[in-house]
C-alpha positions as MATLAB code, in Angstrom:
seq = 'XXXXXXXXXXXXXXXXXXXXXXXXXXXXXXXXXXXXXXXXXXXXXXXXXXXXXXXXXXXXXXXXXXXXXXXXXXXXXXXXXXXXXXXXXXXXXXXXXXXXXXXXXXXXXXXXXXXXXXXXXXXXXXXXXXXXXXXXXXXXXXXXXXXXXXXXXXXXXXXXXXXXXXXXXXXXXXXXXXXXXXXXXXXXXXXXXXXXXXXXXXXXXXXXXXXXXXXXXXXXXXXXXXXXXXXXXXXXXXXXXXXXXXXXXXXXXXXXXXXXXXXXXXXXXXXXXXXXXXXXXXXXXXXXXXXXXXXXXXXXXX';
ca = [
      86.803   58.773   92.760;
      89.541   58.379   90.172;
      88.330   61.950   88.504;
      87.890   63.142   91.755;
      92.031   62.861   92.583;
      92.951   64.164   89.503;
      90.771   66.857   89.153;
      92.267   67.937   92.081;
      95.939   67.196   91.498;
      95.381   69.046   87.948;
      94.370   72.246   89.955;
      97.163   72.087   92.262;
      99.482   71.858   89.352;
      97.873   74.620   87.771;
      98.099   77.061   90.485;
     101.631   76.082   91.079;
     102.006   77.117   87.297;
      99.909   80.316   87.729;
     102.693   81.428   90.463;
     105.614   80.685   88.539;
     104.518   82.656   85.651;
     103.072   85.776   87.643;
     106.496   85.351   89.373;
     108.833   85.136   86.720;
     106.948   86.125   83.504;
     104.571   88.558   84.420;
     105.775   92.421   84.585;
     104.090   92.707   87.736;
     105.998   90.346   89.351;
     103.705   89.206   91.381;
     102.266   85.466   92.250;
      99.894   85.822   95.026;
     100.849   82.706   97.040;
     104.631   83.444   96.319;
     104.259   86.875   97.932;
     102.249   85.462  101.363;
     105.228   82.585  101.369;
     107.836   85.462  101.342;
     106.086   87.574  103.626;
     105.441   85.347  106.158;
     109.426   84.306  105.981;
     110.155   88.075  106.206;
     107.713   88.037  109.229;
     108.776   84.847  110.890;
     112.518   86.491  110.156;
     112.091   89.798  111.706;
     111.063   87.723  115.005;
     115.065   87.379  115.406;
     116.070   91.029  114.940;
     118.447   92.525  112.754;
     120.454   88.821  111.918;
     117.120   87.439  110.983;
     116.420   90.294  108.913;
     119.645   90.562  107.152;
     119.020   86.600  105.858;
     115.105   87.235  105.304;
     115.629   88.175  101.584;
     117.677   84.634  100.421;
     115.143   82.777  102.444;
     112.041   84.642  101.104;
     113.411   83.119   97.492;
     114.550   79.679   98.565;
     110.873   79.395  100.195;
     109.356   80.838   96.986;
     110.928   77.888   95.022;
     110.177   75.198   97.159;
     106.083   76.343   97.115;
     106.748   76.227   93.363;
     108.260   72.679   93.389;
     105.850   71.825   96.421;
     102.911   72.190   94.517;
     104.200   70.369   91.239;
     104.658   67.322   93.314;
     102.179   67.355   95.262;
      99.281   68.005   92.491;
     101.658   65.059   89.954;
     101.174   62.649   93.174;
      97.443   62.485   93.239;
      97.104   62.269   89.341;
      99.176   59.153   90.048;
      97.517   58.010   93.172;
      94.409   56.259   91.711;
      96.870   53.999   89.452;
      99.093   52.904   92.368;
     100.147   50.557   91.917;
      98.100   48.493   89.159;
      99.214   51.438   87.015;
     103.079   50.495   87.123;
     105.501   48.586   87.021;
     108.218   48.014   89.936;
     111.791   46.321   90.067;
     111.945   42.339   91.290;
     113.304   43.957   94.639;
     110.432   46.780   95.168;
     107.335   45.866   97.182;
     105.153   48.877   96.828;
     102.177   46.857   98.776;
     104.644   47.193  101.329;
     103.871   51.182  101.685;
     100.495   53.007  101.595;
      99.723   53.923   97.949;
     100.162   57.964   99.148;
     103.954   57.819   99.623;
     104.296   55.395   96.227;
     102.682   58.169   94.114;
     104.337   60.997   96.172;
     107.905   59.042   95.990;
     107.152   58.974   91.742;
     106.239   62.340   92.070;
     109.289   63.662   93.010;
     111.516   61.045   90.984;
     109.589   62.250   87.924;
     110.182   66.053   89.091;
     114.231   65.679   89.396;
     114.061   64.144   86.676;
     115.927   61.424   88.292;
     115.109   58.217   86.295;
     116.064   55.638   88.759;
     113.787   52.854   87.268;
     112.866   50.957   90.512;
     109.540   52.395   89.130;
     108.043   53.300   85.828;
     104.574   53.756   84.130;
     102.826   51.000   82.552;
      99.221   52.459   81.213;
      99.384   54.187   78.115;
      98.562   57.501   79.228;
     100.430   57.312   82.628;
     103.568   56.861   79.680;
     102.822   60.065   78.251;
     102.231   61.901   81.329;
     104.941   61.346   83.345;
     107.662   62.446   80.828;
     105.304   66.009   80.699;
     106.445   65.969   84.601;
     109.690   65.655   83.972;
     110.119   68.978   81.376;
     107.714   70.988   84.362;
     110.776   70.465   86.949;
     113.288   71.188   83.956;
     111.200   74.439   83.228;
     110.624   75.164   87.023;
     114.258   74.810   87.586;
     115.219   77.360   84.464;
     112.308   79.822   85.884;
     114.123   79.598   89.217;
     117.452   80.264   87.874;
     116.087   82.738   85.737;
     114.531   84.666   88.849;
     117.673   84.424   90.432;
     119.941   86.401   87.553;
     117.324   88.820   87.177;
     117.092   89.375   91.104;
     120.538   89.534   91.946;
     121.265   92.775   89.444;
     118.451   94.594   90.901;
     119.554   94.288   94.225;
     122.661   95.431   92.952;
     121.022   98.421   91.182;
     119.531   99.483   94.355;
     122.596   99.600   96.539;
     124.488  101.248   93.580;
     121.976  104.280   93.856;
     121.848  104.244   97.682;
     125.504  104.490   98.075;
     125.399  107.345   95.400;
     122.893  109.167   97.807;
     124.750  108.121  100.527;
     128.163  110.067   99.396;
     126.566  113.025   98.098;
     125.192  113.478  101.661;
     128.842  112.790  102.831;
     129.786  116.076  100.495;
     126.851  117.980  102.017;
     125.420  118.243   98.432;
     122.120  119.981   99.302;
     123.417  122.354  101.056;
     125.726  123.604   97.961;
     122.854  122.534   95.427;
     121.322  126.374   95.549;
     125.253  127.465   94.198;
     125.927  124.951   91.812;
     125.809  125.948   87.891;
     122.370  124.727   86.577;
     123.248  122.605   83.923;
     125.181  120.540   86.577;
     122.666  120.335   89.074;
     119.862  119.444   86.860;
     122.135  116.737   85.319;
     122.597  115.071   88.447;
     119.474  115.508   89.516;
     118.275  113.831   86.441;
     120.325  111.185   87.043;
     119.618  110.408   90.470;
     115.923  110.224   89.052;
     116.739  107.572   86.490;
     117.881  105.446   88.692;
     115.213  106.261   91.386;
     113.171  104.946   88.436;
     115.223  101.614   87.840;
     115.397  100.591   91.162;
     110.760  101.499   91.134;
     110.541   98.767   88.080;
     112.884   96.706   89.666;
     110.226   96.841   92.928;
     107.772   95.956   90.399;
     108.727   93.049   88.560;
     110.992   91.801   91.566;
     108.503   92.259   94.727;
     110.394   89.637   96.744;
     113.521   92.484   96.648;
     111.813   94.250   99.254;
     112.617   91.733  101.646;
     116.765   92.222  100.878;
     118.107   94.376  103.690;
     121.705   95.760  104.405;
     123.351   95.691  107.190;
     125.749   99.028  105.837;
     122.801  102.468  105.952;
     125.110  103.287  102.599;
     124.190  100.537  100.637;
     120.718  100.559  102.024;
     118.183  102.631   99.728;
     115.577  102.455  102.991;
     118.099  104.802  105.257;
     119.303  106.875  101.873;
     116.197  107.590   99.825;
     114.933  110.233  102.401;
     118.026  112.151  101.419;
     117.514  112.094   97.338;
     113.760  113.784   98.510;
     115.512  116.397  100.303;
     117.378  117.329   97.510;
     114.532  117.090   94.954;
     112.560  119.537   97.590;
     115.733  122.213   97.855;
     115.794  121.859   93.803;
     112.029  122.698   93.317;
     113.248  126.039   94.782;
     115.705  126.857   92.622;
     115.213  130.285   91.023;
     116.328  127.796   87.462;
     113.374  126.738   85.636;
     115.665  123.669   84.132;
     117.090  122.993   88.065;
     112.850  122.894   89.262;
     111.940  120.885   86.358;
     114.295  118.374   87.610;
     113.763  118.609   90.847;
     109.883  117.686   90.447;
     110.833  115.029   88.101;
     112.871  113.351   90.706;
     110.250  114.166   93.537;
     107.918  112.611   91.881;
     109.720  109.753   90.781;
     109.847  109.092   94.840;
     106.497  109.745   95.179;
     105.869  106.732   92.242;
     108.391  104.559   94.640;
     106.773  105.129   97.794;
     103.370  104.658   95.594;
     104.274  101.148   95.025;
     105.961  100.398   98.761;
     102.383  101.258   99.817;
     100.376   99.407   97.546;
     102.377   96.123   97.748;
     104.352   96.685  101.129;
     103.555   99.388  103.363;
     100.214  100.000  104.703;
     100.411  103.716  105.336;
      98.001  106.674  104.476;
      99.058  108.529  100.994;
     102.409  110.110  102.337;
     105.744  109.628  101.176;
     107.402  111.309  103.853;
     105.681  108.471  106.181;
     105.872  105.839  103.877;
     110.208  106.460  103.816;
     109.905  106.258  107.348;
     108.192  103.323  107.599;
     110.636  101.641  104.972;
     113.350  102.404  107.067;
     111.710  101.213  110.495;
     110.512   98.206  108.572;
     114.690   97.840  107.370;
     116.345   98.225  110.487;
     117.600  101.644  109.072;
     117.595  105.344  110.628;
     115.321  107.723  108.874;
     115.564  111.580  108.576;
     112.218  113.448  110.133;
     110.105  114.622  107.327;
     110.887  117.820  105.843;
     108.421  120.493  104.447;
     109.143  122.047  101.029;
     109.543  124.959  103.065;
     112.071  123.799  105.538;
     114.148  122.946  102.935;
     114.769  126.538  101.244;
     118.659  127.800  101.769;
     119.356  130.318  104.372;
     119.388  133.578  103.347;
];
């Protein structure tokens, strides 16, 4: 029975591992129970409209972290639970008969994770000696990998609102509708550089999949509401009688088409459509969302 608890506490640990590293490490980004966790927030969220919406992002992470932690104590407390308590040793004032044998391993558990060192309790076998301090550098690690996946979540979202608000003002200046007059060396430079960072923010989706659940209140900053706008202009530019002002223009159309590629893959279940993936990004974000437009409809007036 002994092998049978820690056999089982050893898995939990390692699939609490797994996440953290798929999470943090991996360049997909992407720990399978760390995604249904911050789903189901985002779900549970969007049951209270736009406020719960606008707060489903911080609580999609702070959920994330506590599965992490969850499962490290958990899976620590039934390694221990087959040695409580002959297996250690408790202060003159501690009576752990006094308790089921469950909460004494889970209450060690969590004193070993926060690396708290209280000594009311402390291993006595050998190899319970050498195990527990292993405990105690997983919560130091899982709380660097959670402060980590904060500082590299934060700039991203930053990234993102950086390009929508970019979109957002060129819209304000009626840009596409002066793109077919512009010089072509302009145009295709800030075309190109509208699809760098329509790039940035697609390997920021990648490696950061909890992003998606950030929403803005402000349609500016949000790249849901704005990103239908950059496809617009990438569709005009693909007309341009400019070979260097097309080239850009499909580079940047199909740097969309690679974004809405991974909304659907990870996000959005929606048939192989950008126009109706963008739309259902911006339902999804609270945010308005321009009907789709044909490469056709978007050709200047004559």
């Amino acid at each position: 029975m002994i092998w049978v608890w820690t056999a089982a506490g050893l898995v939990i640990i390692a699939i609490g591992l797994n996440e953290v590293f798929h999470s943090v490490l991996h360049p997909t980004g992407r720990g399978r129970l760390t995604h249904l966790v911050a789903n189901t927030t985002w779900r549970l969220s969007s049951a209270a409209g736009r406020r719960g919406r606008s707060v489903a992002g911080p609580l999609a992470t702070v959920a994330a972290v506590t599965l992490w932690a969850a499962l490290q104590v958990v899976g620590w407390a039934l390694v221990y639970l087959p040695h409580v308590p002959s297996g250690f040793g408790y202060a003159s004032e501690v009576h752990p008969e006094q308790h089921p044998p469950i909460v004494e391993a889970f209450y060690f558990s969590v004193v070993s994770m926060s690396t708290l060192g209280l000594g009311d309790v402390y291993p006595i076998e050998p190899w319970l000696r050498v195990v527990a301090p292993l405990q105690a550098l997983t919560g130091f690690a899982l709380l660097t990998a959670a402060v980590a996946w904060f500082i590299e979540l934060y700039p991203a979202l930053g990234r993102r609102r950086a390009l929508a608000l970019r979109l957002a003002l060129m819209d304000r200046a009626d840009v596409a509708q002066h793109l077919p007059e512009m010089d072509p060396q302009t145009a295709s430079a800030m075309l190109d550089s509208i699809g760098v960072d329509v790039v940035e923010a697609r390997v920021d989706l990648s490696q950061n999949a909890e992003s998606y659940y950030f929403t803005e209140d402000d349609p500016a900053t949000s790249l849901a509401a704005q990103l239908p706008y950059g496809l617009r202009l990438a569709r005009i530019a693909r007309r341009s009688p400019d070979r260097t002002v097309r080239n850009s223009g499909h580079m940047l159309e199909a740097g969309i088409d690679d974004f809405a590629r991974v909304l659907r893959d990870r996000f959005i279940p929606a048939d192989d459509d950008t126009d109706a993936t963008l739309q259902e990004y911006a339902r999804q974000h609270r945010q308005a969302s321009s009907p789709p437009r044909t490469a056709e409809s978007e050709s200047p007036a004559e």
